[in-house]
C-alpha positions as CSV (number, residue, x, y, z in Angstrom):
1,X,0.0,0.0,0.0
2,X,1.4,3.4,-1.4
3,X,1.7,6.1,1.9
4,X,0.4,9.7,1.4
5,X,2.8,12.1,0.0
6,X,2.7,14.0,3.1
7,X,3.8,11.3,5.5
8,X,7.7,11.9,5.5
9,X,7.5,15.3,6.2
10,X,5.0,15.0,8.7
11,X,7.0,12.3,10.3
12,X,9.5,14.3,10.4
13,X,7.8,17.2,11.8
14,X,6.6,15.0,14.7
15,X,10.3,13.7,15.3
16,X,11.6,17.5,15.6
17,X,8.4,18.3,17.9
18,X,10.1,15.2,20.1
19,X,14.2,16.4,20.3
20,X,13.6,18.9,23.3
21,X,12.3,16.5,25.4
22,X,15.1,14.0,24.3
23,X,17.6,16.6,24.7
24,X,16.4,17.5,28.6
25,X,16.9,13.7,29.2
26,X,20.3,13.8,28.3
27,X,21.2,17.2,30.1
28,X,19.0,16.0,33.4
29,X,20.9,12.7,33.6
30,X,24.0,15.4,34.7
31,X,22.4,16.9,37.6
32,X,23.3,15.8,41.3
33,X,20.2,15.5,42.9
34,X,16.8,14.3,41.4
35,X,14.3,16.1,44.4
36,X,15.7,17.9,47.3
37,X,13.9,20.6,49.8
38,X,14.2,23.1,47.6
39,X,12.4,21.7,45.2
40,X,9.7,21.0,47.9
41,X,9.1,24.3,48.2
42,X,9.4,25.5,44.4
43,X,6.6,22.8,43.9
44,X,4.6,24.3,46.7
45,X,5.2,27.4,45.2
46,X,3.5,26.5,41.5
47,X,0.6,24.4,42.6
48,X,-0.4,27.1,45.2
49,X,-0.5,29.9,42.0
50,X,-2.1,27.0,39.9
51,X,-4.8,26.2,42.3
52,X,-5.2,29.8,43.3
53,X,-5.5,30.6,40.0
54,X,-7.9,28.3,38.9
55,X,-10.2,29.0,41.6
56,X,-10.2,32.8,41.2
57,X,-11.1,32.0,37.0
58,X,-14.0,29.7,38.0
59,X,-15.0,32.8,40.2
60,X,-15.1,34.8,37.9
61,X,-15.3,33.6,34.9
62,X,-18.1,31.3,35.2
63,X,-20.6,34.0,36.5
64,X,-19.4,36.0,33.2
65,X,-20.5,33.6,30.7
66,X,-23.7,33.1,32.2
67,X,-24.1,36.7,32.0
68,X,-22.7,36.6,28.3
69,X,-25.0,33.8,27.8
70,X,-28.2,34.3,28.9
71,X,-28.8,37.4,30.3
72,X,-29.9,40.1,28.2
73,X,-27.9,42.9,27.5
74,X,-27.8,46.2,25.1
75,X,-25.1,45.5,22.8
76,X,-24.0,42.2,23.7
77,X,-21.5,41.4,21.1
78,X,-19.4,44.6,22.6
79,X,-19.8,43.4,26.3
80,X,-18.5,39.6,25.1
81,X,-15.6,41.0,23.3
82,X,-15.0,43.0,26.5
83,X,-15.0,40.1,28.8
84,X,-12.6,38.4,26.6
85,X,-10.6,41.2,26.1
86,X,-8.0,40.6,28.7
87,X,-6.7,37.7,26.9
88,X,-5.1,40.6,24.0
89,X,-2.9,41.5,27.3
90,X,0.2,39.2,27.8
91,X,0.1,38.4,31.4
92,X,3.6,39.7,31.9
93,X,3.0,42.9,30.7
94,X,-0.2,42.8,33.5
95,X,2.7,41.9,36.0
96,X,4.8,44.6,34.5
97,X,2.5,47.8,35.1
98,X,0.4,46.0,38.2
99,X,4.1,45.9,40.3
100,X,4.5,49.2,39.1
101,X,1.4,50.7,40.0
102,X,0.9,49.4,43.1
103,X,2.6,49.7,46.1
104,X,4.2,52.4,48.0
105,X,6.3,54.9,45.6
106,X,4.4,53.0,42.9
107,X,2.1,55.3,40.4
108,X,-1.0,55.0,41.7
109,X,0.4,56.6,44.8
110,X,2.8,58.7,43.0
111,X,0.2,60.3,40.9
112,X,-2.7,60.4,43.5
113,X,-1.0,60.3,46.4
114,X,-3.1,57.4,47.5
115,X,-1.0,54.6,49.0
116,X,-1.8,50.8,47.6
117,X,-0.5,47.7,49.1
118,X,2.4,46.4,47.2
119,X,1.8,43.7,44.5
120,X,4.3,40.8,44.4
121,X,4.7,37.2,45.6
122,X,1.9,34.5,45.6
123,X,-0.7,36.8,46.1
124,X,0.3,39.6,43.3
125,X,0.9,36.2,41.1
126,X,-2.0,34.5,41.5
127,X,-4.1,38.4,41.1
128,X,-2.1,38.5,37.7
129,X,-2.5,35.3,36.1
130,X,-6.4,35.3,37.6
131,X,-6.9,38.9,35.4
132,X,-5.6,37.5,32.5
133,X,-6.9,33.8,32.5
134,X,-10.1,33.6,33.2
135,X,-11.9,34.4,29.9
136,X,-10.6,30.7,29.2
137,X,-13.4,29.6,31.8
138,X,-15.4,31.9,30.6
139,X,-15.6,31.0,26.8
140,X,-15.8,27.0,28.0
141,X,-18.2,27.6,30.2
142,X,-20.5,29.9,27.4
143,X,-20.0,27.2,24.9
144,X,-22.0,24.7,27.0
145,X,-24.5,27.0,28.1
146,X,-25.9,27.7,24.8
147,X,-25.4,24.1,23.9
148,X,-28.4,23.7,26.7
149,X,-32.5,23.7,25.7
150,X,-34.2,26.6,27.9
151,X,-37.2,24.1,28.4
152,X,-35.4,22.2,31.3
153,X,-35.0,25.2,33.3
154,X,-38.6,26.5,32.5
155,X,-39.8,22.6,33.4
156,X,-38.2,23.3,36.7
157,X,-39.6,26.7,37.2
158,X,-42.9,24.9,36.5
159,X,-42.1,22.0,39.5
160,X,-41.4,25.5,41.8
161,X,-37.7,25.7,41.6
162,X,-36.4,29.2,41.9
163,X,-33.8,30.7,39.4
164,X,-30.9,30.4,41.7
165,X,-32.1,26.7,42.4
166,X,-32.3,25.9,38.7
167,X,-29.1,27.3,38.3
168,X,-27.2,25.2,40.8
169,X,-29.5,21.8,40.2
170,X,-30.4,21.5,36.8
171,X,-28.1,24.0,34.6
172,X,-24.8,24.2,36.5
173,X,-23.9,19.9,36.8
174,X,-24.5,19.9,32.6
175,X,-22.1,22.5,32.3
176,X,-19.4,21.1,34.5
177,X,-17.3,19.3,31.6
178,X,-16.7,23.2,30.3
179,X,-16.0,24.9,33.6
180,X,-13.2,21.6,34.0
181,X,-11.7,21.9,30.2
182,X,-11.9,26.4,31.2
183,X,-9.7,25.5,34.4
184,X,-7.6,22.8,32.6
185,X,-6.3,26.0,30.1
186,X,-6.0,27.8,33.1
187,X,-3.5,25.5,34.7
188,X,-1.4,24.6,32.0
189,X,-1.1,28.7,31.1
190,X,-0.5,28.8,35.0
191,X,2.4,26.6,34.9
192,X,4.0,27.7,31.6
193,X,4.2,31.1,32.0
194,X,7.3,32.6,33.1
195,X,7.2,36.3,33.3
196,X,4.4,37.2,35.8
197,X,6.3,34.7,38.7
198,X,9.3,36.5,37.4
199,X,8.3,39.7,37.9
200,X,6.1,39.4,41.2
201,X,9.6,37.1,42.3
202,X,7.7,33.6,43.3
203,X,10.0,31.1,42.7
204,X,8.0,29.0,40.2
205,X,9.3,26.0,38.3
206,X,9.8,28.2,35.1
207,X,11.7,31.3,37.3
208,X,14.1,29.3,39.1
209,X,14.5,27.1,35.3
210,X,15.4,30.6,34.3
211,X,17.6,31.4,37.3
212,X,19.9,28.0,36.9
213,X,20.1,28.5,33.3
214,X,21.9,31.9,33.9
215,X,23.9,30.0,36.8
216,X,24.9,27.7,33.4
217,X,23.7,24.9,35.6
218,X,22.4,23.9,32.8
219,X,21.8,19.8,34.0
220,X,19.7,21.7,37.3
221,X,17.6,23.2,34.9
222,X,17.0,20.8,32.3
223,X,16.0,18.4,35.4
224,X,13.4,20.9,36.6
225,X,12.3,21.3,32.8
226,X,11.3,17.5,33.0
227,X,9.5,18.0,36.6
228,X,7.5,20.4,35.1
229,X,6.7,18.9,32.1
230,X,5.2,15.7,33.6
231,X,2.6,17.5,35.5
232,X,2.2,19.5,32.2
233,X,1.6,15.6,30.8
234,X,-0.6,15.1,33.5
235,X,-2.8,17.6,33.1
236,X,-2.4,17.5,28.8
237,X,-3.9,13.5,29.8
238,X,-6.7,15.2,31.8
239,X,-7.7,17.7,29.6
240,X,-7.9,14.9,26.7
241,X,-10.5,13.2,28.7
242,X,-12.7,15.9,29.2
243,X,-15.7,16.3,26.2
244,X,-17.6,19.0,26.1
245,X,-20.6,19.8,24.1
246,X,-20.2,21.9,21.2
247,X,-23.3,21.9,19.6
248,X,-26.8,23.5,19.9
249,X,-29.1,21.6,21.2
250,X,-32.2,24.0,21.5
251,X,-33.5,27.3,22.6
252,X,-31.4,29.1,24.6
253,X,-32.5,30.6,28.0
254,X,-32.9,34.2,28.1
255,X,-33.0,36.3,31.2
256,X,-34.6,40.0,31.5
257,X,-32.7,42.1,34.4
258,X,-34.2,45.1,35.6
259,X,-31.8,48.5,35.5
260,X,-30.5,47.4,39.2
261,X,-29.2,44.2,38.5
262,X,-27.6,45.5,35.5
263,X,-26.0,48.1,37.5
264,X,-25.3,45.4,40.5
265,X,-23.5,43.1,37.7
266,X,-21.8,46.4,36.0
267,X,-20.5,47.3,39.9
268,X,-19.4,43.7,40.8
269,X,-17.1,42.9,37.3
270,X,-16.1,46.5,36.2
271,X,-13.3,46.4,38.5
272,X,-12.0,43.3,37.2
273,X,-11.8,44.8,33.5
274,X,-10.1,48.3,34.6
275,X,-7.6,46.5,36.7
276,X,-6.9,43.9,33.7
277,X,-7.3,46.5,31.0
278,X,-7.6,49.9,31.9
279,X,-4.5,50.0,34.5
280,X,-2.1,48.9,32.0
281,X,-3.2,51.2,29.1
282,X,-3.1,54.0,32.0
283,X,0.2,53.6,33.1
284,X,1.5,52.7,29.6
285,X,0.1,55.9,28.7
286,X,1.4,57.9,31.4
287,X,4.6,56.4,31.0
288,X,4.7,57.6,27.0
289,X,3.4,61.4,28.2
290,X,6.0,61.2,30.9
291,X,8.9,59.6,28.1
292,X,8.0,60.1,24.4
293,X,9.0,58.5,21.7
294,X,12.6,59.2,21.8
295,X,14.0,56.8,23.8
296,X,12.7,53.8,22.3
297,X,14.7,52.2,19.1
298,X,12.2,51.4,16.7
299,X,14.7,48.9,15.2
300,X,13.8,46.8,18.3
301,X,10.1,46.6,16.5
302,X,11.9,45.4,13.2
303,X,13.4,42.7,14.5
304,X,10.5,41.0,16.0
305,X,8.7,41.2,13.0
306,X,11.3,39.8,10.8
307,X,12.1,37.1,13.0
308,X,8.2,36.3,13.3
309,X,7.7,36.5,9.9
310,X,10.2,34.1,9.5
311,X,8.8,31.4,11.3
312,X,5.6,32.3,10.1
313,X,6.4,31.1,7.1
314,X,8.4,27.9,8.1
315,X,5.9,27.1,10.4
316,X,3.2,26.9,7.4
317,X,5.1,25.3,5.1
318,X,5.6,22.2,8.0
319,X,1.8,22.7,8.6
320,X,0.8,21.9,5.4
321,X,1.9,18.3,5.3
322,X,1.4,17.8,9.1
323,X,-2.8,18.9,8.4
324,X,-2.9,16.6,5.5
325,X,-1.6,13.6,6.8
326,X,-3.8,13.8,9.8
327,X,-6.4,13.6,7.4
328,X,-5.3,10.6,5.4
329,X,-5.2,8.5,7.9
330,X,-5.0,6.9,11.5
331,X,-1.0,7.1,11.6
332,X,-1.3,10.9,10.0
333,X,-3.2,11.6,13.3
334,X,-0.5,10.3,15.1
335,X,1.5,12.6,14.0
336,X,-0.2,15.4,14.4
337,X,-1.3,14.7,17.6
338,X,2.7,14.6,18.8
339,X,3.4,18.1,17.1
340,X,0.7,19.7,19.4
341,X,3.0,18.3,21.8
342,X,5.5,21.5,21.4
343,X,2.7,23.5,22.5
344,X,2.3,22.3,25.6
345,X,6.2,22.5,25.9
346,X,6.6,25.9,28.1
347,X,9.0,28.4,26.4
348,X,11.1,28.4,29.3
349,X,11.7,24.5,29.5
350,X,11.7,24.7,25.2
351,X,14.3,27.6,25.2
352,X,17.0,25.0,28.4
353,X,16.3,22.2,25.4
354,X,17.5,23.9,22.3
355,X,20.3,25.7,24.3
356,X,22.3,22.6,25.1
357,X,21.2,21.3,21.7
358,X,22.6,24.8,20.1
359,X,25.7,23.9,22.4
360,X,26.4,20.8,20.1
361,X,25.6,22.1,17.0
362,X,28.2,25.5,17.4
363,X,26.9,26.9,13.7
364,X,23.3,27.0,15.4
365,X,24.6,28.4,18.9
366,X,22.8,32.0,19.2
367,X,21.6,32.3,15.7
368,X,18.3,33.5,14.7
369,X,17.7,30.0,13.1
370,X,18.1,28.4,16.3
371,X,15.5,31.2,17.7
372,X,13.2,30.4,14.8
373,X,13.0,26.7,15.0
374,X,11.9,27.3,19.0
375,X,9.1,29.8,17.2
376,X,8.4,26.6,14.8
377,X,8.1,24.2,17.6
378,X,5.9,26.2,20.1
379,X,3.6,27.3,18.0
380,X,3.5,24.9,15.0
381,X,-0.1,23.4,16.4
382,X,-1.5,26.9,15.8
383,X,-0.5,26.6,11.9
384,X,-1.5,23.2,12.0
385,X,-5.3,23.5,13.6
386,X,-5.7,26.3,10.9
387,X,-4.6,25.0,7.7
388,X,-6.6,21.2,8.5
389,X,-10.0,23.1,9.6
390,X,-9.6,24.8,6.1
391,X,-8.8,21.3,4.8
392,X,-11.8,19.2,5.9
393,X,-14.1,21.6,4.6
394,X,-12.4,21.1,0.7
395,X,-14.7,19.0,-1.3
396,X,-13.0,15.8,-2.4
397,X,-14.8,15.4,-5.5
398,X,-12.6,18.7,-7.0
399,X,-9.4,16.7,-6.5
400,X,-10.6,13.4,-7.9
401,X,-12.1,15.3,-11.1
402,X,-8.8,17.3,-11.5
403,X,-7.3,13.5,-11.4
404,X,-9.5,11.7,-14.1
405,X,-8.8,14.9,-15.8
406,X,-5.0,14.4,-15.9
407,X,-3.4,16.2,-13.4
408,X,-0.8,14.7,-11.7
409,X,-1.2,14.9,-7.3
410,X,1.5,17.7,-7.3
411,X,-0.6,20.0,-9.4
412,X,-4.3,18.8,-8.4
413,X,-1.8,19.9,-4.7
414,X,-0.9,23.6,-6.3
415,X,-3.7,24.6,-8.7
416,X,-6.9,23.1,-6.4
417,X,-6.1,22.2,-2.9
418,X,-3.8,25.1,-2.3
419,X,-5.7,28.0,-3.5
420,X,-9.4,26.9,-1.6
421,X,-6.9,26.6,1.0
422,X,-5.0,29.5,1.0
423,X,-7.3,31.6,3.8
424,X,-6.5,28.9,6.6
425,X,-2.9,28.9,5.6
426,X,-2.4,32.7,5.8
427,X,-4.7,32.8,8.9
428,X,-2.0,30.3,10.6
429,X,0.5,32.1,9.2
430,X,-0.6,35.1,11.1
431,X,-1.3,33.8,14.7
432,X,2.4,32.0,14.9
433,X,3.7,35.7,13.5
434,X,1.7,36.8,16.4
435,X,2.6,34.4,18.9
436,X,6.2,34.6,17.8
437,X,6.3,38.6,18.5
438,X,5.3,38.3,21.7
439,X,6.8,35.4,23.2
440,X,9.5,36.1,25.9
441,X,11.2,33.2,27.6
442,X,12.2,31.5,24.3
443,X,13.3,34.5,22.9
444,X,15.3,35.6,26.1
445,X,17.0,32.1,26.4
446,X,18.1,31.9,22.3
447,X,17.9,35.1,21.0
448,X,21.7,36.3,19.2
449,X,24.1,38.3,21.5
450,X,22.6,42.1,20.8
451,X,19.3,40.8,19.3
452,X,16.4,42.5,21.0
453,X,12.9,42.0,20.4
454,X,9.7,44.0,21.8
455,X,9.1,41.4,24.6
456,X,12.7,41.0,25.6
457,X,13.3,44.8,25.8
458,X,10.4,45.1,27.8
459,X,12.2,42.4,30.1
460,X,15.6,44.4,30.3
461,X,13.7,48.0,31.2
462,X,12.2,45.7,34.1
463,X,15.2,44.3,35.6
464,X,17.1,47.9,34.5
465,X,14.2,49.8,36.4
466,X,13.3,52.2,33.6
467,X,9.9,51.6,33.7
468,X,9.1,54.3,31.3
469,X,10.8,53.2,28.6
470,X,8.3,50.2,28.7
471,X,5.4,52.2,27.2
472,X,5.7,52.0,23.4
473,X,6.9,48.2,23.5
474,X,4.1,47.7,25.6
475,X,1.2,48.8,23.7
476,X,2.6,47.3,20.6
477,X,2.6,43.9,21.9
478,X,-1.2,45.3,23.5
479,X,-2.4,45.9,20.0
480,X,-0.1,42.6,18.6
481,X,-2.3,40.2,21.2
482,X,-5.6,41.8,19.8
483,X,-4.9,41.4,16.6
484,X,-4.2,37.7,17.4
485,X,-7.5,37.2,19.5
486,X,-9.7,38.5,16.7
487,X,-8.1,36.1,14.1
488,X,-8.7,33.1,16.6
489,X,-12.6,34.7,18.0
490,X,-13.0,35.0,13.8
491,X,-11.9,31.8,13.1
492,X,-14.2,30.7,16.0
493,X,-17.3,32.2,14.2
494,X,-16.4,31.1,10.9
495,X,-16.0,27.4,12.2
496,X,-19.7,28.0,13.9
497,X,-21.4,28.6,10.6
498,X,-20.1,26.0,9.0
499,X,-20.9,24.0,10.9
């Protein structure tokens, strides 16, 4: 039997998704101690943010989307794209301004004179990543909602149930899968992300993978990189478990609040959305009035686009092969399935991997190819997801009629499948570009001596303590990270309607 064209290079897409975590077994098999005390406590450390975390999303988040959901609001699209909103803010550029805002000396009480408790350690962290996480509960949580028939809470109302009864006994246990697969994205973001532990200086797996890296104990770290990655697995195996419904199954409920809940609701979330979004616009603003424009290198700008662009482009020319093989077969899943692997790969752990692997391979050591490939690897699944949606929806029967016609696979491949194609392609092609410009811990870790980007300049004015220079990087990557979450919220829509 005659494979798919597409196998080899998917094969070998899912192999190079694989090295890094090769690679850490080698460099961990150096270190001295497996589990000590220390790492006791730097365990302690990320489950407490995790868990915190996850709670304060499901507190939040969960009351949004039935809001979003079912209650009746003037211009509900624009309040949903508000309560998703603080996912177009990277959640160390919400650690960034919060730690500068707060505290005493901070701007808040420089420029009101009002003095705020400082925001750092567990509790600043888990505030942080809480701001900036839970529209992932909350867009879980929708999904099943309106995937529910109104007539089994009306039946309830009928049986003298009140609303807040129905809510807890009939609607809330048929939404649980969502809030679970919401909290599951929650955690693994929790545990990958490197800059808001950094910056509010909790000693996290990925800030103290970080920390040994620059102590070039580079065994220490690749150790930790594997710690963390098997409760990463752990969760990845959870999540995989975990169906939720994605279809409508009826008439939605709809609820009619009078002007005092509405203003109760406005009173109990806005302060959620100004400290998520408004604070760091404020003080990024501030900070640009206070600053200008002059002491920021614009040439800083150029090289994260370039570099993104790059792998951009790499990263859709892998995709292409990797998406059709998954849909020619059981083993094309396979592979597929492994390169999503890289995604759940945090940057920090990714960047220790390709480091030592650089180390061996000295005309790769801190080159932007070696930079690219991480790009490639983290966010290949995002290329991948986007050029096979566009993929299933082809209709075969074009192919096979371009085939009886003559046409041999490569150009049935380049005149057909690619064009009716070509709009997942370039929209995968723009959310790795995205990804890639604002991705930090990678970049920091394998970026070329002198090579700064908007995310790790922001990174050097931190530890430097020029906050103001921070402003005009920042908003960039503020506007960068919208641009990316209406691609994936249009993408979203698009896939509704189809199907």
């Amino acid at each position: 039997m005659r494979l798919p064209a597409s196998y080899p290079m998917a094969l070998l897409a899912a192999l190079i998704t694989l090295t890094p975590v090769f690679i850490l077994m080698v460099l961990a098999s150096d270190a001295s101690t497996v589990f000590d005390s220390h790492n006791l406590k730097i365990l302690g450390n990320t489950l407490s943010l995790m868990g915190l975390t996850v709670l304060g999303s499901i507190l939040i988040g969960v009351p949004l989307a039935f809001i979003s959901a079912y209650v009746h609001l003037p211009f509900k699209k624009l309040w949903l794209v508000f309560f998703a909103a603080p996912l177009a803010v990277p959640s160390y550029i919400g650690a960034f301004t919060l730690y500068a805002a707060f505290g005493p000396g901070g701007e808040i009480n420089t420029v009101t004179g009002i003095e705020t408790p400082s925001m750092y350690g567990l509790t600043g962290a888990a505030i942080v990543m809480t701001l900036y996480t839970f529209p992932f509960v909350m867009m879980t949580t929708r999904s099943s909602l309106l995937s529910l028939d109104a007539s089994m809470v009306n039946a309830a109302r009928t049986l003298g149930m009140s609303m807040t009864q129905s809510v807890f006994k009939v609607i809330l246990p048929r939404v649980v899968n969502g809030i679970a697969a919401g909290s599951l994205l929650v955690a693994l973001y929790t545990l990958s992300d490197f800059g808001t532990p950094a910056m509010m200086r909790l000693d996290t797996f990925t800030r103290v993978i970080y920390v040994e890296y620059n102590a070039f104990a580079l065994g220490r770290a690749a150790m930790l990189s594997l710690q963390l990655m098997v409760i990463v697995g752990f969760l990845l195996l959870i999540e995989s478990q975990i169906k939720t419904a994605s279809e409508k199954q009826g008439r939605p409920l709809i609820l009619f609040p009078n002007k005092w809940q509405l203003s109760a609701m406005f009173v109990a979330f806005a302060p959620v959305l100004l400290l998520a979004i408004g604070l760091p616009l404020a003080i990024f603003t501030l900070w640009l009035g206070r600053d200008g424009f002059s002491s920021f290198d614009f040439n800083i700008a150029w090289n994260s686009a370039y570099a993104s662009a790059i792998a951009a482009v790499v990263a859709v020319i892998v995709a292409v092969p990797v998406a059709h093989a998954a849909l020619s077969g059981k083993a094309g899943k396979v592979m597929e399935r492994v390169t999503y692997f890289g995604f759940g790969i945090p940057g920090i752990v990714m960047g220790t991997a390709l480091v030592y692997g650089g180390l061996q391979l000295p005309f790769l050591y801190q080159t932007l190819g070696l930079l690219i490939i991480a790009y490639m690897l983290r966010f290949l699944p995002l290329a991948v997801g986007s050029v096979r949606t566009s993929t299933e929806h082809l209709d075969p029967s074009l192919i096979k009629s371009a085939r009886v016609l003559g046409a041999s696979p490569r150009e049935a491949f380049t005149r057909i499948t690619l064009p009716l194609t070509m709009r997942g392609i370039i929209a995968g092609a723009a959310l790795v570009f995205l990804e890639s410009m604002r991705e930090l811990e990678a970049t920091l870790l394998l970026g070329p001596t002198g090579f700064e980007t908007l995310s790790t300049y922001l990174w050097r004015v931190y530890e430097a303590g020029y906050f103001g220079r921070a402003a005009i990087p920042g908003l960039l990557l503020v506007v960068i990270s919208a641009c990316a979450l209406a691609i994936m919220l249009t993408g979203e829509k698009r896939n509704q309607l189809e199907h």
